[in-house]
matplotlib code that plots the C-alpha trace (Angstrom):
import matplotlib.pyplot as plt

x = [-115.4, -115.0, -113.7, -113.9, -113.4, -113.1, -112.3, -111.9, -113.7, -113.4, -115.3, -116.5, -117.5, -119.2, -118.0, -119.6, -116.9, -118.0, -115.0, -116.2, -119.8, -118.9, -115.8, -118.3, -121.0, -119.6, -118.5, -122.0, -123.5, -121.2, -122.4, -126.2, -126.7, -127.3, -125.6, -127.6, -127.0, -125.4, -122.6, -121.8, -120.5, -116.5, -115.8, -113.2, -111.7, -111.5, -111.0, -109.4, -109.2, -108.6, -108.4, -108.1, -109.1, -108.9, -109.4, -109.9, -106.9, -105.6, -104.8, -104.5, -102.5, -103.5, -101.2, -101.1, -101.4, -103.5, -106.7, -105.2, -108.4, -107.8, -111.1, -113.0, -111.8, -112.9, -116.5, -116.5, -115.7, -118.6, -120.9, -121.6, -120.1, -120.9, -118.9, -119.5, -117.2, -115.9, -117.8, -117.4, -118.1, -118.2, -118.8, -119.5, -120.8, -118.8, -118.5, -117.1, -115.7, -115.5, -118.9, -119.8, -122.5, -123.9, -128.1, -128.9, -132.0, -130.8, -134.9, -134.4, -133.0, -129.5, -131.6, -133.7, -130.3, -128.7, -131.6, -131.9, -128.7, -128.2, -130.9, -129.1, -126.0, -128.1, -129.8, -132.8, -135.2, -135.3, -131.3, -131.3, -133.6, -131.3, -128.3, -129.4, -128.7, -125.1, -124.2, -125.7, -123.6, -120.4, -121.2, -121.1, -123.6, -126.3, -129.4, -128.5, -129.8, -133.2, -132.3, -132.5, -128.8, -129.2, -128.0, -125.3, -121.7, -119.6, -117.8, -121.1, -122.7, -119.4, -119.4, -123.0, -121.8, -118.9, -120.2, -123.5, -121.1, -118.4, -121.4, -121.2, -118.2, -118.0, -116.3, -115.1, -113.8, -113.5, -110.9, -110.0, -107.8, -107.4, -110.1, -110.1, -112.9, -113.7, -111.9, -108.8, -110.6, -112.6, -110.0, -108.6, -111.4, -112.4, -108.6, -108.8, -112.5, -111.1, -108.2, -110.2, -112.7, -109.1, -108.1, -111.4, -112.4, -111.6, -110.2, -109.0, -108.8, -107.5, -106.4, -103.5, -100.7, -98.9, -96.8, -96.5, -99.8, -100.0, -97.2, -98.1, -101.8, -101.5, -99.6, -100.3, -100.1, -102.0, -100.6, -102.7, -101.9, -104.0, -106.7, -105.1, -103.1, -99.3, -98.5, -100.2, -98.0, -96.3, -96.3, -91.9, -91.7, -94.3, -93.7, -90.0, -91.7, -93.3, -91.3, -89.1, -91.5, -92.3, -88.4, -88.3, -91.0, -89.6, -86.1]
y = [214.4, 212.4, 213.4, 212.6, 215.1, 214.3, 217.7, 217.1, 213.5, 211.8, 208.6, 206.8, 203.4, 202.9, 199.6, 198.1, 196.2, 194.0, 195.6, 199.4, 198.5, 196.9, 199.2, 202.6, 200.2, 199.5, 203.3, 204.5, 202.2, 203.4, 207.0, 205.3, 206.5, 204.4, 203.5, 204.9, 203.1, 206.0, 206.1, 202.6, 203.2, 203.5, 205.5, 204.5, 207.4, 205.0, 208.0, 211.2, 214.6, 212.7, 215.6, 214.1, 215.1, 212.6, 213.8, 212.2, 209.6, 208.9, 205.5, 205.7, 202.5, 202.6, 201.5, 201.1, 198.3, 196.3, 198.7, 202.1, 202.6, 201.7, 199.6, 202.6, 205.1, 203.0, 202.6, 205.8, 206.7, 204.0, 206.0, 202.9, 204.9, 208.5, 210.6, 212.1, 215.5, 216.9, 216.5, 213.9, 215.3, 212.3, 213.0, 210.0, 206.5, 204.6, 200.7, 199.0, 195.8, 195.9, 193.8, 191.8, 190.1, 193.0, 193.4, 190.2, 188.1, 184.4, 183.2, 185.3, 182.7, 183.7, 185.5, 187.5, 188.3, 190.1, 191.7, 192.9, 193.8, 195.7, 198.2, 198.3, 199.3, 202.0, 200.2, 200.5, 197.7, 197.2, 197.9, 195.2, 192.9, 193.3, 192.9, 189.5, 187.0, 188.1, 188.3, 185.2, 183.5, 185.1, 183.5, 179.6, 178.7, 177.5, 175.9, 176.2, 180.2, 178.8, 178.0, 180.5, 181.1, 180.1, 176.9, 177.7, 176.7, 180.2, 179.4, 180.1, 183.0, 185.1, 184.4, 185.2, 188.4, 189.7, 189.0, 191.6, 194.1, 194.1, 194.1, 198.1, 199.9, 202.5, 206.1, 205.6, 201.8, 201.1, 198.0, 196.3, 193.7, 192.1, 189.9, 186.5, 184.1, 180.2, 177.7, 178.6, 178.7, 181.2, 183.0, 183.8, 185.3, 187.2, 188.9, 190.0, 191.4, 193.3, 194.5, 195.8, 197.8, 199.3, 200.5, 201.6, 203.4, 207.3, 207.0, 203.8, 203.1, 200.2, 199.2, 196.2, 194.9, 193.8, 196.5, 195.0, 195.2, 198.6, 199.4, 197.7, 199.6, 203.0, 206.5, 207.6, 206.2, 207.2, 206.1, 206.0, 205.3, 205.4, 206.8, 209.4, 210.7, 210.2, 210.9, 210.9, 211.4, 209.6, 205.9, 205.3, 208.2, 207.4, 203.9, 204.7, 206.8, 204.2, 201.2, 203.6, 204.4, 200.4, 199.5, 202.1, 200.9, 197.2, 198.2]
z = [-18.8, -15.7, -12.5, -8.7, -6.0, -2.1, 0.0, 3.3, 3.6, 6.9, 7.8, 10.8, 12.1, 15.4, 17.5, 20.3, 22.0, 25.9, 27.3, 26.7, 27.8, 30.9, 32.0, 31.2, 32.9, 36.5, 36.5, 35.6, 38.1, 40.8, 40.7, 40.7, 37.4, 34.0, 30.9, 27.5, 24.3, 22.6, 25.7, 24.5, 20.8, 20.7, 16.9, 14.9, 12.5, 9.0, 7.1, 8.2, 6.2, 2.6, -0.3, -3.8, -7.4, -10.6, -13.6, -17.3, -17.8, -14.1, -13.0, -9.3, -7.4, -3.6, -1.3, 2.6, 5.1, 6.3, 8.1, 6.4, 4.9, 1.4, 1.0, 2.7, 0.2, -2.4, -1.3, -0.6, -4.3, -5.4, -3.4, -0.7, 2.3, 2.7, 5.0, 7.7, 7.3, 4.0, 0.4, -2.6, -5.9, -8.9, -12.3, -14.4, -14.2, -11.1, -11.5, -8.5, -7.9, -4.5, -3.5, -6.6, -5.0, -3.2, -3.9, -5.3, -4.5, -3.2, -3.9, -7.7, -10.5, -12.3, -15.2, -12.4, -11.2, -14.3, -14.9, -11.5, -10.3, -14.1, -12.8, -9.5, -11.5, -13.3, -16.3, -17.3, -17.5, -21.4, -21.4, -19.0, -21.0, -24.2, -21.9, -20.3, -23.1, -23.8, -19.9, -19.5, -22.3, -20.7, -17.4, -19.1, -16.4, -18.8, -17.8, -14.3, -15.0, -14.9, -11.2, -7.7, -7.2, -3.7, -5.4, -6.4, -5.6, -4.5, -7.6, -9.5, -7.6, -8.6, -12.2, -12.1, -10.4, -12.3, -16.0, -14.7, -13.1, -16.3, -18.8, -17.4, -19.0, -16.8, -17.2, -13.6, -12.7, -9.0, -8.1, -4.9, -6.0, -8.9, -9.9, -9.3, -10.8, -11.4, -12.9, -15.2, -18.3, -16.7, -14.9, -18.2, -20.2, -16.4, -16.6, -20.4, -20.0, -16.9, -18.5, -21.9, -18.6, -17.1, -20.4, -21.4, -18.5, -18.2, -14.3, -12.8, -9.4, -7.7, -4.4, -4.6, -2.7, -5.7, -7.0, -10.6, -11.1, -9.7, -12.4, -15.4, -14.9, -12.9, -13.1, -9.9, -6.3, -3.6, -0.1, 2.8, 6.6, 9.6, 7.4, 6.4, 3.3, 3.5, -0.5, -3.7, -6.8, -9.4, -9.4, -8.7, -6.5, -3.7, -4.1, -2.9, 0.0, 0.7, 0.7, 2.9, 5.5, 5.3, 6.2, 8.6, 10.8, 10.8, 11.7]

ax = plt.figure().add_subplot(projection="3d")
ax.plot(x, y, z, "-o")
ax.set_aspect("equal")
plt.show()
């Protein structure tokens, strides 16, 4: 069984900004003292308190505005960010689609590549040999393969990307976004191997502002603001909550 588990999970980024070194500056100076590094780092709360658990057979939709922390939560699912205050708990093999070109070699050609970033997704190196040919077909890019994908057109790099990371069928599929990739031949065969992952997988979750896509795929929504957990529950419900809160803020 799969299952995810965040109690309590709060994340922080540190920003440097000129404005809070030079204000803290000229008032350090003033009392003839001096400015340390650490004085200069202004946190930002990302994620505050969050308390989830998925289980075999959720789809979870996440919702929020822009900067409420829904890409965070996703990394911190894929095990990218780790907190700095509560506990995650995952069960299963994560795939994430959140950084498809994330760990791979610019010098390395696109065969390196699969090969490579198939370990990095938790291959082994002989499933990763037997693996190569077929991602390779899926990717179309043929002899240009042989190639160092610093080469490549962006175009390129994320087909090379996305066949590696949906070669994985994972028992926990991480989404921000639908997927969007190459031309429209492409694009089509991208969506219908993503859509066979969603299915497949045992808990989906996906962060999207487009609320059909969040209803034709998920049973749950998860609403964040500010970081922090406004309402997680079924999909029409907390979508009416909200769409509500949305309205109320604009009037």
């Amino acid at each position: 069984m799969a299952s995810v588990i965040l109690d309590g999970v709060g994340v922080d980024f540190p920003v440097y900004t000129p404005r809070s070194r030079s204000l803290r500056q000229q008032l350090t100076q003033s009392l003839g003292g001096r400015l340390s590094a650490d004085a200069r780092v202004v946190t930002v709360r990302a994620l505050d308190d969050i308390s989830l658990a998925l289980a075999d057979g959720d789809r979870v939709g996440i919702v929020g505005a822009n900067g409420a922390g829904k890409t965070t939560l996703l990394r911190v699912i894929a095990g990218v960010y780790p907190p700095i205050a509560g506990r995650v708990a995952i069960s299963g093999k994560v795939a994430a689609y959140t950084d498809l070109t994330l760990g791979m070699d610019m010098e390395s050609s696109g065969w390196e590549n699969i090969v490579y970033r198939s370990i990095y997704l938790g291959l082994g190196f002989r499933q990763a040999r037997v693996l190569a040919p077929s991602i390779g077909e899926f990717t179309e890019l043929g002899s240009y393969l042989d190639l160092p994908v610093r080469t490549y057109s962006q175009g390129m790099l994320l087909r090379l990307a996305f066949a590696v990371a949906t070669a994985i069928h994972p028992d926990i599929l991480v989404m921000d976004e639908m997927i969007g990739v190459g031309d429209p031949h492409f694009a089509d065969r991208a969506a219908e191997r993503v859509k066979q992952l969603m299915y497949n997988s045992r808990i989906l979750v996906i962060a999207s502002h487009a609320q059909e896509i969040l209803r034709a795929y998920c049973n749950k929504i998860l609403w964040l603001e500010q970081g922090r957990l406004r309402g997680f529950g079924p999909i029409e419900e907390t979508l009416a909550q909200y769409a509500a809160s949305r309205s109320a803020s604009i009037s």
